[in-house]
NUTORTOR-335715 format. One record per atom (N, C-alpha, C, O): x, y, z. Coordinates in steps of 0.001 Angstrom, whole numbers, padded with zeros to 6 digits, always signed. Atoms other than C-alpha are relative to their C-alpha. Layout:
XYZ...
// end
This chain:
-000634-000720-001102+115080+105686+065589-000636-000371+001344-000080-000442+002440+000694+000274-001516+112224+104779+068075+000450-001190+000797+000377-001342+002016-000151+001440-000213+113342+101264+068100+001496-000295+000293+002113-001299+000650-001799+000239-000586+116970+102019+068683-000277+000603+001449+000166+000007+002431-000026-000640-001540+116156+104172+071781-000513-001072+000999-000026-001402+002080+000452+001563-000929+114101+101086+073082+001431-000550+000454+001915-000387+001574-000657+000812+000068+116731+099101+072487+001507+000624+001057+002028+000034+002004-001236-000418-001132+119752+101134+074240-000780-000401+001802-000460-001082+002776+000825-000070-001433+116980+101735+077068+000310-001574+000861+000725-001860+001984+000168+001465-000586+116693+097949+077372+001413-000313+000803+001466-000618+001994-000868+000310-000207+120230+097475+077399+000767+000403+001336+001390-000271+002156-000420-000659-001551+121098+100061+080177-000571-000774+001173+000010-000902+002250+000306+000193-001267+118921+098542+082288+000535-001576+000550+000751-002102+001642-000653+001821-000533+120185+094724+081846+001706+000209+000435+002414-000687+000894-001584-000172-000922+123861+096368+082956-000158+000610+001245+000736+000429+002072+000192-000522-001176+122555+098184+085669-000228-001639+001073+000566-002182+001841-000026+001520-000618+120689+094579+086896+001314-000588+000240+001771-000480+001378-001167+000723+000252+123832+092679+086012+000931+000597+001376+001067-000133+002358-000852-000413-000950+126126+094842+088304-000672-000325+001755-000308-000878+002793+000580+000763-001779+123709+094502+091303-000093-001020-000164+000314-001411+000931-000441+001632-000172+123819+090945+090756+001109-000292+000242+001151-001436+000694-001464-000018+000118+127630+091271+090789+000262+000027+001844+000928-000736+002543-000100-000518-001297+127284+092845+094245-000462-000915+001319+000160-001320+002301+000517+000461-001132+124907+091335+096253-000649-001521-000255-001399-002072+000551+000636+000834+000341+124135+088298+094141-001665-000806+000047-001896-002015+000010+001149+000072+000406+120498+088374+093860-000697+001064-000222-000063+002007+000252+000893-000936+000113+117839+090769+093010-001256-000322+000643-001740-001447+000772-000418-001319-000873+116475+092988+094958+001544-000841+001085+001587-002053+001296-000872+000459-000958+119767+092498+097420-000596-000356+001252-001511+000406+001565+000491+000165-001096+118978+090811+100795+001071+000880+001019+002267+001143+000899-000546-000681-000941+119676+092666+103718+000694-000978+001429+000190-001104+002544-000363+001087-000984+121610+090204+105778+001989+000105+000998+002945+000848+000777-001348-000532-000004+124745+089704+107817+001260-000637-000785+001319-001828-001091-000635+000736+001276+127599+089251+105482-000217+000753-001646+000395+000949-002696+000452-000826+001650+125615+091063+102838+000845+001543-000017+000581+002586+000580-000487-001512-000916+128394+093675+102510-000500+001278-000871+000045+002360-000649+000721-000878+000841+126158+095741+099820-000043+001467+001194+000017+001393+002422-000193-000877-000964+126186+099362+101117-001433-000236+000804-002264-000946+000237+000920+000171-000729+123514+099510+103923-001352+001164-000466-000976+002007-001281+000993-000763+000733+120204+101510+103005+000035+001753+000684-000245+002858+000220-000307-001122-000821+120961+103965+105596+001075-000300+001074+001208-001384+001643-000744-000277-001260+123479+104978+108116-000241-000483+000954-000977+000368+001454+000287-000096-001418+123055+103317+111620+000763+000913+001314+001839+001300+001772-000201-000853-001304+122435+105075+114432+000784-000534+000882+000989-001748+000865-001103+000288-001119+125031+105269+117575-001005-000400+000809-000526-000645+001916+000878+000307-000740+121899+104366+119097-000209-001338+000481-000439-001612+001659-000180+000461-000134+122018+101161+118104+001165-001301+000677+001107-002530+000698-001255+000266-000544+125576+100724+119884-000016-000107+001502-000596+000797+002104-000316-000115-000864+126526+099585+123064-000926-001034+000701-001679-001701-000009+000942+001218-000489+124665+097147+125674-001257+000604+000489-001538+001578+001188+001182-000399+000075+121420+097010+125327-000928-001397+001155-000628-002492+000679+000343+001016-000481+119324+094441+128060-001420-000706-000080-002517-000522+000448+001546+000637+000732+116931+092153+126288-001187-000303+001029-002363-000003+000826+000432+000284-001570+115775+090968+129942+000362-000564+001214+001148-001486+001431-000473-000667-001732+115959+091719+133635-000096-000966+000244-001003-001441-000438+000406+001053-001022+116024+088741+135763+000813-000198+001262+001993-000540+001338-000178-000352-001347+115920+089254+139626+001422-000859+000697+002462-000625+001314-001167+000586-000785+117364+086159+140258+000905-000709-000924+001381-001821-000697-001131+000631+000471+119621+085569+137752+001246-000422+000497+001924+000066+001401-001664+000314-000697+122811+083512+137973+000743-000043-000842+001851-000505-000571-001172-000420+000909+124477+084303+134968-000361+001086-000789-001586+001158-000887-000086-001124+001257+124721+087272+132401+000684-001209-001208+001528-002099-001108-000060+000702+000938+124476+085953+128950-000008+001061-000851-001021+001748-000983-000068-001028+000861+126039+088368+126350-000659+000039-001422-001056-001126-001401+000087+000477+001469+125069+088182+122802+000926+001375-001298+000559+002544-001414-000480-000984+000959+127443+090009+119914-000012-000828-001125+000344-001991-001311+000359-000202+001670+126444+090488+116213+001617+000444-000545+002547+001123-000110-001053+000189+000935+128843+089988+113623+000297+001556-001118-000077+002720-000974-000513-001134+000670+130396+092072+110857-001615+000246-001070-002407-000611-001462+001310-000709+000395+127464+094662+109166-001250-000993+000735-002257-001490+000233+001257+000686-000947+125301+092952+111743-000766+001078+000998-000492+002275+000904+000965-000983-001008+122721+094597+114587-000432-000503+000987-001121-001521+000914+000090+000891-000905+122569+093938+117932-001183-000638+000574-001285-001338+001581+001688+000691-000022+118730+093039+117584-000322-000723-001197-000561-001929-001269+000131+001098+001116+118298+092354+114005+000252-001447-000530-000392-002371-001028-001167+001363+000477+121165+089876+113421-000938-001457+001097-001394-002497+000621+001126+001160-000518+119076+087551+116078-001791-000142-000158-002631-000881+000354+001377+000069+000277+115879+088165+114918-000710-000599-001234-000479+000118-002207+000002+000607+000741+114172+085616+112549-001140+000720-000948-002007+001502-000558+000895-001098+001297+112367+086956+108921-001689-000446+000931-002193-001437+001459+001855-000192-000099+108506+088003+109722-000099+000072+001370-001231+000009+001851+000402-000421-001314+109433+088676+113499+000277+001192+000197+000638+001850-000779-000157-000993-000460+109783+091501+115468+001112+000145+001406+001935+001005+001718-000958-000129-000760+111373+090374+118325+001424-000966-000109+001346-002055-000677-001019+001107-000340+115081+088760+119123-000377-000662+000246-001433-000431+000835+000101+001080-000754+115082+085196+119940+000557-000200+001302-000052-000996+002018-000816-000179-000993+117611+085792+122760-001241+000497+001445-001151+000255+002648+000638-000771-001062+114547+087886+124411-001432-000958-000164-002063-001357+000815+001423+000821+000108+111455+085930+123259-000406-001334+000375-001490-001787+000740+000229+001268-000120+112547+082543+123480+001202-000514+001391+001274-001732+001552-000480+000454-000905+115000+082346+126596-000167+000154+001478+000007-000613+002425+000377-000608-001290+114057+084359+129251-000941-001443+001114-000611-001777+002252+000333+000814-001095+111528+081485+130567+000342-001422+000278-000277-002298+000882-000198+001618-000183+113949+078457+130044+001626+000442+001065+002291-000281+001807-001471-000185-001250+117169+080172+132082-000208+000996+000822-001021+001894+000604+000113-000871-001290+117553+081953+135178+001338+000828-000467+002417+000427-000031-000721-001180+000537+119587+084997+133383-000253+000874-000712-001150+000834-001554-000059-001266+000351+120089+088022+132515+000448-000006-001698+001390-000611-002210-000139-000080+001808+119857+088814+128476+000737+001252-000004+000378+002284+000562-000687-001550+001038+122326+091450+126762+000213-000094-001347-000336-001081-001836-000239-000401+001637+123126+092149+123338+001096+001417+000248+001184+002262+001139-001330-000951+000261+126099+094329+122381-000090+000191-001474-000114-000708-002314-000234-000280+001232+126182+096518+119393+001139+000837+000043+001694+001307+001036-001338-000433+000480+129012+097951+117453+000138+000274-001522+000003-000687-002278-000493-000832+001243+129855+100074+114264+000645-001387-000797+001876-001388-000780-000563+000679+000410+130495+096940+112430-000040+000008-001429+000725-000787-001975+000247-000535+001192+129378+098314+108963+001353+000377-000765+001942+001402-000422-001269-000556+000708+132549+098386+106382-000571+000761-001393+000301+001082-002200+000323-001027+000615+130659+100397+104131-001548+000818+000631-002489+000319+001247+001326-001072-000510+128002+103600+104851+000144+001262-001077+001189+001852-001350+000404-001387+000476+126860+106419+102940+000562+001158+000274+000766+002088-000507-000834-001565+000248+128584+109050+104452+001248-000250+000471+002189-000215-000322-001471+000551-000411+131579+107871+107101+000100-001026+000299-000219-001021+001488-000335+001211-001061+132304+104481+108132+000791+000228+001137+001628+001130+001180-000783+000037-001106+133641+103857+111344+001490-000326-000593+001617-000992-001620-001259+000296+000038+137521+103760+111447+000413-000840+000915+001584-001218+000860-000322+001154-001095+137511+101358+114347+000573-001077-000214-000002-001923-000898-000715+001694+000589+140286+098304+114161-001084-001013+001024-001891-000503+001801+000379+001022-001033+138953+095100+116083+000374+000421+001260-000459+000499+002163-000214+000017-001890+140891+095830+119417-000799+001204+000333-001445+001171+001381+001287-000955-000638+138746+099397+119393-001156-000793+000206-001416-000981+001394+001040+001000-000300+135828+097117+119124+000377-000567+001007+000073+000178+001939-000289+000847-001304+136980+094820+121812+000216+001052+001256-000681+001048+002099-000175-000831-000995+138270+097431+124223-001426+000886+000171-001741+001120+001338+001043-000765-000651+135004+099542+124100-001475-001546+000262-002591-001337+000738+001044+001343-000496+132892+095580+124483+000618+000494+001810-000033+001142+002629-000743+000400-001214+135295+095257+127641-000646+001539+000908-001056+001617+002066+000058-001384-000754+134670+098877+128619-001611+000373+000505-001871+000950+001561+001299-000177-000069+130634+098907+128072-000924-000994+001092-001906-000763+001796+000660+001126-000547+129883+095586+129468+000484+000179+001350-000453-000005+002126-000744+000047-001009+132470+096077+132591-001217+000775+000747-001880+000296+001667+001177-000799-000682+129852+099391+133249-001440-000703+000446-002095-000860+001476+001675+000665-000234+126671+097782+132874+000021-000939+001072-000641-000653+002070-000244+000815-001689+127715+094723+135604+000268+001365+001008-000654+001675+001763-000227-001103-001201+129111+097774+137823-001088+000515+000503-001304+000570+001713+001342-000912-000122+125671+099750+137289-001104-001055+000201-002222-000546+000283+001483+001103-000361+123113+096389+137940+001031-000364+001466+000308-000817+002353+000016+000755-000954+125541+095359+140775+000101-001209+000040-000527-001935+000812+000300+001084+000448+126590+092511+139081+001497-000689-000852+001481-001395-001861-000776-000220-000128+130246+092577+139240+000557-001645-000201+001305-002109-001062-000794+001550-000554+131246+089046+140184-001072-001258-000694-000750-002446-000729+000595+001182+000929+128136+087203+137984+000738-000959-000872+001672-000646-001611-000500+000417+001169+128956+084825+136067-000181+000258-001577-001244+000576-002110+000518-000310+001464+129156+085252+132554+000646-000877-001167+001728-001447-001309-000247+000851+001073+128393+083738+129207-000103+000488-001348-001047+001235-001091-000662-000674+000810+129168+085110+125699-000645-000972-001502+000009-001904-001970+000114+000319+001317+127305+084177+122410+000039+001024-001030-000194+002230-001108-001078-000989+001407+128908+084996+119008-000139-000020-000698-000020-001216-000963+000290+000104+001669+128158+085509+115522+001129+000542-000807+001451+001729-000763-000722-000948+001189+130792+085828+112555+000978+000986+000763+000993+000827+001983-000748-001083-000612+133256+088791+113469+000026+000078+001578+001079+000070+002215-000207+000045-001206+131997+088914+116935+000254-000640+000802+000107-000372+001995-000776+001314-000561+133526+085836+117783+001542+000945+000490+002110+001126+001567-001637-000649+000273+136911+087780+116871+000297+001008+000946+001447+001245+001315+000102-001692-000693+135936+091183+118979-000086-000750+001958+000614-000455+002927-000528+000604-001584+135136+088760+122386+001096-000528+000374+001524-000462+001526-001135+000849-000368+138088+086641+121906+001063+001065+000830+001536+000982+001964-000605-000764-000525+139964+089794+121891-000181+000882+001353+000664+001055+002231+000392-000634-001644+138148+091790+124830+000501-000951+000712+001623-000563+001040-000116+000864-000931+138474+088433+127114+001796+000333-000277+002178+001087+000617-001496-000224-000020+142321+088817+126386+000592+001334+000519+001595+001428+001227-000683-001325-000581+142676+092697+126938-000749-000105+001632-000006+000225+002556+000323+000520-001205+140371+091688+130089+001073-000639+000939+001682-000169+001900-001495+000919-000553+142964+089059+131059+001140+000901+000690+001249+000692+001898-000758-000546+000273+145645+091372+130990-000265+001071+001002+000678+001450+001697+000426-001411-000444+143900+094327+132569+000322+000578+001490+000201-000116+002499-000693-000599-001837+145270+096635+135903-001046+000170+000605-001154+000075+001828+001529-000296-000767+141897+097342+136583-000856-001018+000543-001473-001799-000182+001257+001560-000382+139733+094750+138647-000822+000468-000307-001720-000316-000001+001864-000007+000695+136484+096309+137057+000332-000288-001506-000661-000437-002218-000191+000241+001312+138004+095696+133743+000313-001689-000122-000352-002524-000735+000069+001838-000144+139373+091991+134486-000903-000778+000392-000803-001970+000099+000697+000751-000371+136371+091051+136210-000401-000792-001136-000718-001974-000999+001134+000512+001395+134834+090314+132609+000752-001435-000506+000020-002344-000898-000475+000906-000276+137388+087798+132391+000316-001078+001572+000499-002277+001364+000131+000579-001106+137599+086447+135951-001504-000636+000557-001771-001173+001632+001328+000093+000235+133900+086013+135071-000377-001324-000714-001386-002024-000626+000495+000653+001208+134038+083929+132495-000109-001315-000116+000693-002225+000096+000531+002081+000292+132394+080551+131756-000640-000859-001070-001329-001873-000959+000265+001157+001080+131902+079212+128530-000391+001711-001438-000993+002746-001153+000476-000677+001243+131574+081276+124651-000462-001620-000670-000028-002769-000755+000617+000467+001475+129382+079976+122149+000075+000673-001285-000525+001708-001574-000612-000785+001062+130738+080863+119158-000835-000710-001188-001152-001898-001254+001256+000344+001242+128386+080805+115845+000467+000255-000977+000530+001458-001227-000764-000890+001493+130155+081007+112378+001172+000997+000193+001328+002015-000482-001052-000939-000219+133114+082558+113710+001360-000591-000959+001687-001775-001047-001327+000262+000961+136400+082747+111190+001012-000354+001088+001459+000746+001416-000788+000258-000884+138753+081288+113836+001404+000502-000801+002242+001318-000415-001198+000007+000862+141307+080944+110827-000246+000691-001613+000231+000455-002722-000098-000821+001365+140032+083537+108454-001227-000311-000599-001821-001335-000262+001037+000558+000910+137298+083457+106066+000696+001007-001393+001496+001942-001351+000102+000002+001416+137197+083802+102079-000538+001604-000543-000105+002457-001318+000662-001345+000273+134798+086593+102162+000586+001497+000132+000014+002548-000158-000579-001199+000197+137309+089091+102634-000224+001141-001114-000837+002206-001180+000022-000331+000932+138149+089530+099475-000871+000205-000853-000589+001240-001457+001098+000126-000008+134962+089009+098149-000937+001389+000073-001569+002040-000759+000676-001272-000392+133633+091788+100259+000220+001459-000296-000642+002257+000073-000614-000771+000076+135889+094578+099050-000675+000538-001519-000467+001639-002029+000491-000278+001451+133764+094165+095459-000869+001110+000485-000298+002201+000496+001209-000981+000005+130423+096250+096352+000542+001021+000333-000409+001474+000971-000456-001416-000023+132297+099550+096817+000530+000608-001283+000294+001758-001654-000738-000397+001505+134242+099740+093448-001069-000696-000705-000726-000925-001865+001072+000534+001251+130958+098100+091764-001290+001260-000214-001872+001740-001188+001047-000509+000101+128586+100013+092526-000060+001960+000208-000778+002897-000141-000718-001405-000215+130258+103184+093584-001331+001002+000814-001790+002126+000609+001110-001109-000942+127577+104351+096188+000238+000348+001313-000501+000894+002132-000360-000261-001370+129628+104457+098978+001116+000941+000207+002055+000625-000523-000781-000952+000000+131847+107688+100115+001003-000953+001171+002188-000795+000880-000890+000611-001017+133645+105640+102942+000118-001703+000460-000875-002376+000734+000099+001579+000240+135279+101759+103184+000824+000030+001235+001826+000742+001310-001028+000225-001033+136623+100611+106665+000549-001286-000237+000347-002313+000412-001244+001138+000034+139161+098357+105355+000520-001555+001303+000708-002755+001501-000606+000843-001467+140257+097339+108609-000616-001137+000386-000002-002154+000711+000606+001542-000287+137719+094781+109264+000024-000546-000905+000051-001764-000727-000285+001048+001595+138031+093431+105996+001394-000609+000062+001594-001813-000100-001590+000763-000148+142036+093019+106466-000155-001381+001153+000133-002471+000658+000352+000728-000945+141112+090907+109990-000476-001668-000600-000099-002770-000203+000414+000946+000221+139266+088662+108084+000888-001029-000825+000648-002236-000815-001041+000913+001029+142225+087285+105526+000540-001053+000506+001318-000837+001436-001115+001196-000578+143700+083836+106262+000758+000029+000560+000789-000411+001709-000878-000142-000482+146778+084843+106372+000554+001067+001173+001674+001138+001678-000056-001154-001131+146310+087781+108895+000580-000149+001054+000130-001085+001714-000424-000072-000610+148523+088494+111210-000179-000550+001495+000215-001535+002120+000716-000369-001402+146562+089830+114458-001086-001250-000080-001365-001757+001007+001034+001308+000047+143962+086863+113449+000481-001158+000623-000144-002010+001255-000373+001583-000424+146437+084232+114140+000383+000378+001012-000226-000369+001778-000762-000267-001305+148438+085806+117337-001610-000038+000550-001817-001241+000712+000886+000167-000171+144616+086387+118449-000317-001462+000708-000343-001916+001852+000009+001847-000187+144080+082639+118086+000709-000422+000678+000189-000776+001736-000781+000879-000917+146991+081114+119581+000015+000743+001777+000152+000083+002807+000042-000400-001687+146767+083869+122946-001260-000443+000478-001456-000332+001688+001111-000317-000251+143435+083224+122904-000120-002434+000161-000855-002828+001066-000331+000977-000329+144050+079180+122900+000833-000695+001206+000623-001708+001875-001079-000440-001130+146797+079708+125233-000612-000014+001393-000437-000806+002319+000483-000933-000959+144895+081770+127483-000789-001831+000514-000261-002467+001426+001102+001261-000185+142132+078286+127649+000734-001047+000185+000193-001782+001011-000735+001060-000412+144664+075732+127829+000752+000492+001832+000731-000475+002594-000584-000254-000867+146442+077470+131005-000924-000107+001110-000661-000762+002119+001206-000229-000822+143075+078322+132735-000427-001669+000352-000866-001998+001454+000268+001742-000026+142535+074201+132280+000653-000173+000862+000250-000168+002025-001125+000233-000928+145861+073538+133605-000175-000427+001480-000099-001505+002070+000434-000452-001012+144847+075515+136648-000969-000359+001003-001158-000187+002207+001524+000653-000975+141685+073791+137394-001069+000391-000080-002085-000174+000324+001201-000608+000490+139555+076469+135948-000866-000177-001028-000399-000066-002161+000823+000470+001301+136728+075576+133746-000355+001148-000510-000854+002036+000182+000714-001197+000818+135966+078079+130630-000550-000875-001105+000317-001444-001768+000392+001079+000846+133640+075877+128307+000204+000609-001071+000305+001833-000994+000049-000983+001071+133923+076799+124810-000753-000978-001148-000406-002158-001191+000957+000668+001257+131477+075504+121743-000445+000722-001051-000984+001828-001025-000618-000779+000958+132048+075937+118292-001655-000376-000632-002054-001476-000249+001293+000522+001033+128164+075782+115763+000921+000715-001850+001619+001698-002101-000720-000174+001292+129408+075821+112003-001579+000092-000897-002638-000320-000424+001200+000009+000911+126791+076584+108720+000334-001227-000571+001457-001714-000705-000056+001142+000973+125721+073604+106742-000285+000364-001001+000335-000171-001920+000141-000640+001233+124333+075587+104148+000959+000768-000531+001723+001267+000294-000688-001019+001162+126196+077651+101188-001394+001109-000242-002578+000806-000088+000750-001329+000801+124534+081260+099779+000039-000574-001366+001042-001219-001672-000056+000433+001617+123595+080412+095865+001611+000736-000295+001897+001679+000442-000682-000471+000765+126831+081229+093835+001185-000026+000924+002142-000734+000608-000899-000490-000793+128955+082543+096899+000499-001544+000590+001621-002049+000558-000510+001235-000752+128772+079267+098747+000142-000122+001939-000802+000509+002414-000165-000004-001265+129689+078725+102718+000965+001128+000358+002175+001029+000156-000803-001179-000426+130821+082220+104096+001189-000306+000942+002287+000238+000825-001110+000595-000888+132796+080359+106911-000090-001448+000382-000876-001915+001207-000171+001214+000217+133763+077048+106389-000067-000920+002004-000044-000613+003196-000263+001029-001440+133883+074083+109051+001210+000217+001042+001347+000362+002257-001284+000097-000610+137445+074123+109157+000280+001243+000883+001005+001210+001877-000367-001437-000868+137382+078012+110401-000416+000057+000919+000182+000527+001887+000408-000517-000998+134713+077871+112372+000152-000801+001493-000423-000565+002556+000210+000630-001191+135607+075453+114731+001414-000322+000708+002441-000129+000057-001148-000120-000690+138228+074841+117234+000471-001576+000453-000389-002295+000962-000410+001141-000476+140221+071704+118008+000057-000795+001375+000920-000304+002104+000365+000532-001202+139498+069697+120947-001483+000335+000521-002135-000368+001293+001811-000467-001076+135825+071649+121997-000872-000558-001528-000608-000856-002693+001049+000730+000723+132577+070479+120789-000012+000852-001252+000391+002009-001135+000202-000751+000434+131804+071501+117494-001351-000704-001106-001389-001881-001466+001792+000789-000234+127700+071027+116267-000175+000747-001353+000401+001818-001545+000366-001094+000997+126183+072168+112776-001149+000317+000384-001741-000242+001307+001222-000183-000098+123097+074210+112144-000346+000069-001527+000360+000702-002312+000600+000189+001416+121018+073398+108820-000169+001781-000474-001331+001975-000832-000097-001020+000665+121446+076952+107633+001131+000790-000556+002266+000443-000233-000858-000993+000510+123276+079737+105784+000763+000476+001395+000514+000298+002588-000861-001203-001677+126021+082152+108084-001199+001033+000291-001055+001614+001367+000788-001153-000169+123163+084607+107994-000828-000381+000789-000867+000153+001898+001081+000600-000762+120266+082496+109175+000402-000883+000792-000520-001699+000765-000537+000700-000557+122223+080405+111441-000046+000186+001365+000461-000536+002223+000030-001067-001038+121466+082737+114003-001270+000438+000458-001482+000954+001556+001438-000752+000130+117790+083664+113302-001040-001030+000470-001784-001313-000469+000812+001147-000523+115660+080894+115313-000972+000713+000026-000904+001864+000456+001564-000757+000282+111536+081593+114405-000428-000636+001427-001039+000001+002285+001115+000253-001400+110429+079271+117370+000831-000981+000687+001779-001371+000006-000621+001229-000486+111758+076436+119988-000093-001122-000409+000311-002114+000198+000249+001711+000481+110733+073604+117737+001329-000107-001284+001424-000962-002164-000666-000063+001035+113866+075010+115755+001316-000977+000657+001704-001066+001822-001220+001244-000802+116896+072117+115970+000895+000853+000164+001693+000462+001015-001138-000676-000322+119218+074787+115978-000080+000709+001380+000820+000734+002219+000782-001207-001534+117318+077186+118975+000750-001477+001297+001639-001308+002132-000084+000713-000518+117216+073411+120426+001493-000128+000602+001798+000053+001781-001324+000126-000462+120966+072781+120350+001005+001413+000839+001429+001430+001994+000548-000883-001145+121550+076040+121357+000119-000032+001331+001043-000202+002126+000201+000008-001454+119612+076324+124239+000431-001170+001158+000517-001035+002379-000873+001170-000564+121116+072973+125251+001520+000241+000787+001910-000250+001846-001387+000134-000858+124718+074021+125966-000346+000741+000618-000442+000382+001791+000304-000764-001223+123578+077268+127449-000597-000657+001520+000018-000466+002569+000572+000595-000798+121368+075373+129713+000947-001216+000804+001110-001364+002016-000914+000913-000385+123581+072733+130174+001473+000795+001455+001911+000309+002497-000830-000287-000691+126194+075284+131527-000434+000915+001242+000354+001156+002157+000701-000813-001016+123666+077535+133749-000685-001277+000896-001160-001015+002001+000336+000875-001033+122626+074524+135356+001403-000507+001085+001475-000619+002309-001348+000216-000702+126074+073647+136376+000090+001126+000923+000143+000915+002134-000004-001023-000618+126190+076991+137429-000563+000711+001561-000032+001329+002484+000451-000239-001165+123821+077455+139827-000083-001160+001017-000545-000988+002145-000667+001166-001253+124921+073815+141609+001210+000592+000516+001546+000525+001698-001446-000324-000622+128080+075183+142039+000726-001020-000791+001828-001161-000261-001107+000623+000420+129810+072881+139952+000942+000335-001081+001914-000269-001534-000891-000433+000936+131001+074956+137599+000368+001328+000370+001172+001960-000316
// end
C-alpha cells in the first residue's frame, strides 16, 4: 500500500510538471515578454503612463520607448542581472534627448481583472499621456522619436494615425512631431503566437480574467491589423510625397524560443522599402542590451543617432 501511495504521489507530480511545461515551456517559467503564463502578481496602475528615464536641458528630440504585449515600461528594456533600463543607463550620454518610456495594461491574463482595453484604447490614452507630458515640460513642437517592442509597434502606429486625424493641435502635435519609429519585433502582418497564447488560461486554470482583445489583434488574418497597416503605410507614403521626412526602421529576432520557435518572424516584422537589420536574439531579449559593446545596443544607437544628428543640423 506504501508503495502505491509513492507511486500515485510520483505520478501527480510528473502531470502537474508536464502541464507547466505545456504553458510556459520550461521549468520554472521565465518571466519574459511574450511569456503569456499568468503574471505572479497584478501590476500596478503605477506602472502606467509616461514615465521620464532622463531630463535633458538641451535636448532636441523626445525619444519615446513602448513595451510590448505583457511587457513593462522599465523591465521589458532592462537586461537579466541589471537594475536599470538601457534607454536610461546607456543613452543619455551619447544623445542630446529627452528619455520616456510609456506603460500600459498590456497583460492578457491577471489574477483578478484584466484590463478590457482594445488597441485603439491603448493608442488613444499613448496619444493622450504623451500629448500632456510635452504640454507640461514645454515641449510641444520637439521633435519626436518612437521606439517599439512587439505589440507596441501596433499601439504607436495607431496613436500616430488617431494623432493624424485629430481636431485638437495638442493632440496632432504628436504627429506633426514626428521623425522616424524604430520598430523592434513588431507583427506588422500578424504573428503565430496568438493562438498559441490563448493555451495558459484553459491549462492551467489560474486565471479569473482573459483580455481576448489583444490576442484577436494579433491573428494574421485580422481585420483592424491590416486596415492599421495599409493607413499607416499610406499615411508614410503621402508625407514622402509631400517632402516630409518620417524615417522608419524595422530590427527582426534571429533567434527562435526552444520548442516555440521565432515569436515574430522576418516577414512580419519588417516593412517593405525601409531598412530592415537583425538582432542575434530571441523577441524577448532583443530588447534587453547589458552594455554598449552589445551589436544590437550598437545598431540601435546608430539609427537613433544617425537621425538626432540630422536633427539638430536642421536637415531633417
Amino acid at each position: 500500500m506504501d508503495r502505491l501511495r509513492k507511486w500515485r504521489s510520483r505520478r501527480k507530480s510528473t502531470v502537474i510538471v508536464a502541464q507547466k511545461g505545456h504553458n510556459s515551456l520550461e521549468d520554472p517559467p521565465p518571466r519574459y515578454e511574450t511569456d503569456l503564463s499568468p503574471p505572479a502578481a497584478d501590476p500596478s496602475a503605477s506602472h502606467y503612463g509616461i514615465k521620464v528615464l532622463h531630463a535633458d536641458p538641451s535636448a532636441v528630440v523626445d525619444i519615446c520607448f513602448i513595451h510590448g504585449l505583457t511587457g513593462d515600461r522599465e523591465k521589458t528594456w532592462t537586461a537579466h542581472g541589471h537594475s536599470t533600463p538601457w534607454p536610461q543607463s546607456l543613452l543619455p550620454s551619447r544623445l542630446p534627448a529627452r528619455i520616456l518610456t510609456y506603460g500600459y495594461n498590456a497583460h492578457i491574463t491577471q489574477k483578478s481583472v484584466a484590463s478590457s482595453n482594445r488597441l485603439i484604447n491603448h493608442a488613444q490614452n499613448l496619444l493622450t499621456d504623451l500629448s500632456a507630458d510635452r504640454g507640461f515640460e514645454g515641449a510641444v513642437d520637439r521633435p519626436l522619436i518612437f521606439v517599439v517592442h512587439s505589440l507596441g509597434g501596433l499601439v504607436c502606429k495607431k496613436a500616430i494615425l488617431l494623432s493624424q486625424n485629430a481636431a485638437e493641435p495638442k493632440s496632432r502635435s504628436i504627429f506633426d512631431c514626428l521623425k522616424g519609429v524604430v520598430f523592434m519585433g513588431t507583427p506588422h502582418r500578424g504573428a503565430w503566437m496568438a493562438d498559441w497564447a490563448k493555451t495558459p488560461a484553459s491549462a492551467l486554470g489560474l486565471v479569473k480574467s482573459t483580455n481576448v482583445m489583444l490576442l484577436d489583434i494579433l491573428q494574421r488574418d485580422n481585420q483592424l491589423l491590416d486596415s492599421i497597416q495599409v493607413d499607416f503605410l499610406t499615411m508614410i507614403r503621402r508625407l514622402r510625397e509631400s517632402g516630409r521626412r518620417v524615417e522608419i526602421s524595422c530590427f527582426y529576432e534571429e533567434l527562435p524560443f526552444p520548442v516555440v520557435g521565432k515569436i515574430v518572424n522576418e516577414q512580419s516584422a519588417t516593412l517593405d522599402g525601409f531598412d530592415a537589420v537583425s538582432i542575434y536574439a530571441n523577441h524577448r531579449d532583443m530588447v534587453r542590451f547589458a552594455s554598449d559593446e552589445d551589436p544590437g545596443f550598437r545598431r540601435v544607437l546608430w539609427q537613433l543617432h544617425d537621425w538626432t544628428s540630422q536633427i539638430s543640423t536642421g536637415e531633417f
